[in-house]
C-alpha positions in Angstrom: 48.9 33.7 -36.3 51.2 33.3 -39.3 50.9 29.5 -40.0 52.9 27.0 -42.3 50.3 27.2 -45.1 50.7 30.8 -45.1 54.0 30.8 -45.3 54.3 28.4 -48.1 52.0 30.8 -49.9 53.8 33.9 -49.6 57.2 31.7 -50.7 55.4 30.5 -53.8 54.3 33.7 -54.6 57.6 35.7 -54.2 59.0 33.1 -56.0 57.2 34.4 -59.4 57.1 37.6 -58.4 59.6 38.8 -61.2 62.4 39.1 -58.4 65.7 38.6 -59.1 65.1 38.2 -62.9 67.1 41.7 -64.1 68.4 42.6 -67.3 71.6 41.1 -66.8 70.2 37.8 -65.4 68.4 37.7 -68.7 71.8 38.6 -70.7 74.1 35.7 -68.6 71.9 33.1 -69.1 70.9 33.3 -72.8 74.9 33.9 -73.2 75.7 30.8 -71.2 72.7 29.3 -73.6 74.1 30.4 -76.9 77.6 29.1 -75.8 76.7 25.9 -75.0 74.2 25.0 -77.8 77.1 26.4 -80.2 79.5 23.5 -78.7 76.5 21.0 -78.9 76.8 22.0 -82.7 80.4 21.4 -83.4 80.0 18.1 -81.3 76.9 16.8 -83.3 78.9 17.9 -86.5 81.8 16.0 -85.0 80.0 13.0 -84.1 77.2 13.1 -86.8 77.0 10.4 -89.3 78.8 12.2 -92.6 76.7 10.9 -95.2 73.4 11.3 -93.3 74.1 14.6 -91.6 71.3 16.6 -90.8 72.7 20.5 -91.1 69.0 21.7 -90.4 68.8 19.6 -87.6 72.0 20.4 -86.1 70.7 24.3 -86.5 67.6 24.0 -84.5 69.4 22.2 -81.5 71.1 26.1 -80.9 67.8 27.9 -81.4 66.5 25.4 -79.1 68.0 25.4 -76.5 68.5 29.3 -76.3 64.6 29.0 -76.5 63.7 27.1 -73.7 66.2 29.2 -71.9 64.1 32.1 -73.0 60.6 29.9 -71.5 62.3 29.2 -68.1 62.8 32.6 -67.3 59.6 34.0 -68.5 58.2 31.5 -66.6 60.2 32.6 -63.5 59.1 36.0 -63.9 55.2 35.6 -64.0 52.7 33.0 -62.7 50.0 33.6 -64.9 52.3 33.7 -67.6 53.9 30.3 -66.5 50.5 28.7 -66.5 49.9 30.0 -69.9 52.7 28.5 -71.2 52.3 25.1 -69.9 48.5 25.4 -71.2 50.4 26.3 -74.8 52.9 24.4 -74.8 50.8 21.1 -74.0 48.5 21.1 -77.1 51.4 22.0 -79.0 51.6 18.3 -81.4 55.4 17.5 -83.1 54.9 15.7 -86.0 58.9 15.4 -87.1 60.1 11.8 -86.8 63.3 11.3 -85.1 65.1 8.7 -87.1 68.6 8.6 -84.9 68.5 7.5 -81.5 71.8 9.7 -81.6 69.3 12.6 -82.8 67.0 12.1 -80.1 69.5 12.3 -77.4 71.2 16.0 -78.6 67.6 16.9 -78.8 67.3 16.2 -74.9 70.2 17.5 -74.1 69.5 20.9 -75.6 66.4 21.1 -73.8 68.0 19.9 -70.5 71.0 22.4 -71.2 68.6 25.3 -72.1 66.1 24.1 -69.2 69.6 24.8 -66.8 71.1 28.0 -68.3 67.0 29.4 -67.7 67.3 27.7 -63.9 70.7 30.4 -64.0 72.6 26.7 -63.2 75.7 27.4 -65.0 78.0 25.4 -63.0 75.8 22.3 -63.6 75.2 22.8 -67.1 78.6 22.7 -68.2 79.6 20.0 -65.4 76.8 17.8 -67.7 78.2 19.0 -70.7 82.0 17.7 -69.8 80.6 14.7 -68.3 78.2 13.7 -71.7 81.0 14.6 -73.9 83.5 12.8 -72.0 80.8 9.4 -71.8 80.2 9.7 -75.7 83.6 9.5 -76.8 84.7 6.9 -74.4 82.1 4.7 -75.3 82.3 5.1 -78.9 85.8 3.6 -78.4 85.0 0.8 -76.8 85.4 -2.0 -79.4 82.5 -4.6 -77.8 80.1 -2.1 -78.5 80.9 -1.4 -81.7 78.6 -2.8 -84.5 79.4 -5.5 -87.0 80.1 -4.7 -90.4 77.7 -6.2 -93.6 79.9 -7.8 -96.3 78.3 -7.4 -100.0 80.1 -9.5 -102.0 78.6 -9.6 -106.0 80.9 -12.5 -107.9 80.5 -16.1 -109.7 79.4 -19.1 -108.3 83.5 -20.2 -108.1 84.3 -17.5 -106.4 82.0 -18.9 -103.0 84.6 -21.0 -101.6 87.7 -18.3 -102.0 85.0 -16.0 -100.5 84.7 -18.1 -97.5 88.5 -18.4 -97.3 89.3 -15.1 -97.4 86.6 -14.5 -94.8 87.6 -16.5 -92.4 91.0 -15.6 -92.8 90.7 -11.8 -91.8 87.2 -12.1 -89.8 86.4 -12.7 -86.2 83.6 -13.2 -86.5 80.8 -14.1 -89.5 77.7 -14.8 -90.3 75.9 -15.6 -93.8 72.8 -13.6 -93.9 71.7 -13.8 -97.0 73.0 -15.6 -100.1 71.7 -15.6 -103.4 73.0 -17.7 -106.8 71.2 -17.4 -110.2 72.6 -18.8 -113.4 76.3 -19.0 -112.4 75.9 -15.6 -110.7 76.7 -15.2 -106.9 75.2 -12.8 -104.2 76.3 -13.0 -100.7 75.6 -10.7 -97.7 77.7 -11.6 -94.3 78.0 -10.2 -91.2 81.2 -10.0 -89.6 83.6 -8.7 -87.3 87.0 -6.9 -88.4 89.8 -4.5 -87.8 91.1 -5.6 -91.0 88.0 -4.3 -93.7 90.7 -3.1 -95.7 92.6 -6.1 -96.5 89.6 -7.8 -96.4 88.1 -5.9 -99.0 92.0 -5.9 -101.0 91.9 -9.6 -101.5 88.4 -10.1 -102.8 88.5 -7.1 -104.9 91.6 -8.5 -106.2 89.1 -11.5 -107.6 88.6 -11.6 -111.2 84.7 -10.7 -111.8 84.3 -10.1 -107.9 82.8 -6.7 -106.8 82.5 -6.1 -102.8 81.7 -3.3 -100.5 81.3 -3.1 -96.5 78.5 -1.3 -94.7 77.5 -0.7 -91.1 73.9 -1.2 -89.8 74.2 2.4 -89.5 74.3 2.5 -93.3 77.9 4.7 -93.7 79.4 2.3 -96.5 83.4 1.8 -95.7 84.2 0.9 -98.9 
């Protein structure tokens, strides 16, 4: 008498008994792999930070995510093979920091994306590609979410109120985080909250003796 246990036994079994994994199972999904990671490396070029771009990075999101493509179907294939892998794979230590939260989420979504193309998921890996790429620029729009500026301004310890003015003037929002004065000479570092940096950064560079530039937390300096 055949009974459930048996029956979940033969179904595991079958399942990594190699079937259904052919040659051109193999080609489709590391095709739909290498497509895919290749738009995740335009987008991370596109939405990179320009003067912290990591190119080497950006090249091992495509190789990758065609890898773990390449492990998903392997593993489908075998099941002595797929517990080797995990064995492997599990005392396998990555010592590269990830310095970008922005980093650390293409690095998941290769994985997931290579993880799906192995899985032979098409359809839902490129439904989660439209729908992250849609999410990422739409939320890099929004402007409550997007971070304040820091004001360096270098000048003379006349300058401070004309500063403040002009400030004040063209600034939502500011805060003094830092300021610094030393025989006559001023250092000021505010945070604040524009759509005008540029003819904020026109009037007191117009200042006689006044030197200014405008960063974001994220370090890209404006100006």
């Amino acid at each position: 008498m055949t009974t459930f246990k048996d029956i979940l036994k033969k179904s595991f079994l079958e399942y990594f008994d190699g079937g259904g994994i052919t040659f051109q199972v193999i080609l489709l999904s590391l095709a739909a792999a290498v497509l895919l990671s290749l738009y995740l490396f335009f987008l991370y070029r596109l939405l990179g930070r320009k003067s912290f771009y990591n190119s080497n990075f950006n090249l091992s999101l495509v190789g990758m995510t065609v890898t773990t493509a390449a492990i998903v179907l392997a593993i489908q294939s075998n099941l002595v093979l797929s517990l080797g892998m995990v064995g492997a794979l599990s005392i396998v230590r990555y010592r590269s920091a990830v310095k970008d939260s922005l980093d650390l989420f293409f690095l998941f979504w290769g994985v997931a994306t290579g993880i799906m193309c192995g899985a032979r998921q098409y359809l839902l890996a490129i439904v989660v590609t439209l729908l992250l790429t849609v999410l990422l620029f739409v939320l890099s729009h929004i402007p409550v979410l997007k971070a304040p500026y820091v004001l360096v301004v270098n000048g003379m310890e006349g300058d401070l109120e004309a500063v403040r003015e002009s400030v004040k003037e063209y600034c939502s929002y500011s805060r003094i985080r830092s300021s610094y004065l030393s025989e006559g000479r001023l250092r000021m570092i505010v945070e604040i909250k524009t759509d005008r940096q540029d003819d904020l950064l026109l009037r007191l560079g117009g200042m006689k003796g006044v030197a200014v530039s405008v960063l974001t937390y994220e370090g890209d300096i404006v100006a």
